[in-house]
N, C-alpha and C positions, 0 to 999 in steps of 0.2 A: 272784334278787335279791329281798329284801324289799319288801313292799307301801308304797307314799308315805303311806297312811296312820297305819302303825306307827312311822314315823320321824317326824314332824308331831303325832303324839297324846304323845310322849314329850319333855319338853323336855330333862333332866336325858341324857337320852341325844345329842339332837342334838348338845348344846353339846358333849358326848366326842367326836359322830364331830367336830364340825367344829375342835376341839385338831386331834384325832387329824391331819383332813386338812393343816393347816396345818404340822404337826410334818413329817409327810410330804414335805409339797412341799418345805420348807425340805435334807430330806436325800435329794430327787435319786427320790424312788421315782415310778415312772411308772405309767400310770393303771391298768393290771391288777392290779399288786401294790398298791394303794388301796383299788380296787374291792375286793380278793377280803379283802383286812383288815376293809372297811365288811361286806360281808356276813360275816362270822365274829362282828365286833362287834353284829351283829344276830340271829344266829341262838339263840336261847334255848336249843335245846338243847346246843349247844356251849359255849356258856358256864358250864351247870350240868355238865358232863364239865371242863372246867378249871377250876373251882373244886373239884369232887372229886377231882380231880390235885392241884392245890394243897395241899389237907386232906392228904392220904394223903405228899404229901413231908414234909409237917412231921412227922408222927406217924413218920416213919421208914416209911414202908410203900414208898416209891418212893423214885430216886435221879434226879435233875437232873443232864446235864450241858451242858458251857458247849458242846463240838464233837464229834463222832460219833467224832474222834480217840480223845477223853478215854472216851467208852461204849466203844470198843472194848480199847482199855487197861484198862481195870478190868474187860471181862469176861474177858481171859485172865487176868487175875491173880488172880480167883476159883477155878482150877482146886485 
């Protein structure tokens, strides 16, 4: 879990996790799946890996999909 003090030195980020937490509670998510969101929201390097994801779908370099259904489907259809 990230240090109190990287969360407390960063306002612009608090006020995200605590949206974030509020959106949460409102849709039933219970405190592990919170917790492990809050620390992904905090971990800088992951973040700059999903924004390099991000880049690379828009440029066509990677493909997004909505259920594992849908990636499994379009990979046998690339045969």
């Amino acid at each position: 879990m990230a240090e109190a003090e990287q969360i407390i030195t960063n306002k612009k980020k608090m006020r995200e996790i605590l949206e974030f937490m509020e959106d949460a509670v409102k849709e039933g998510l219970n405190k592990e799946e919170i917790m492990s969101q809050i620390d992904l929201m905090l971990d800088k390097k992951a973040q700059k890996r999903i924004k390099q994801s991000e880049k690379e779908i828009k440029q066509g370099k990677a493909k997004r999909f909505k259920s594992a259904k849908q990636a499994i489907s379009w990979l046998r259809s690339e045969k």
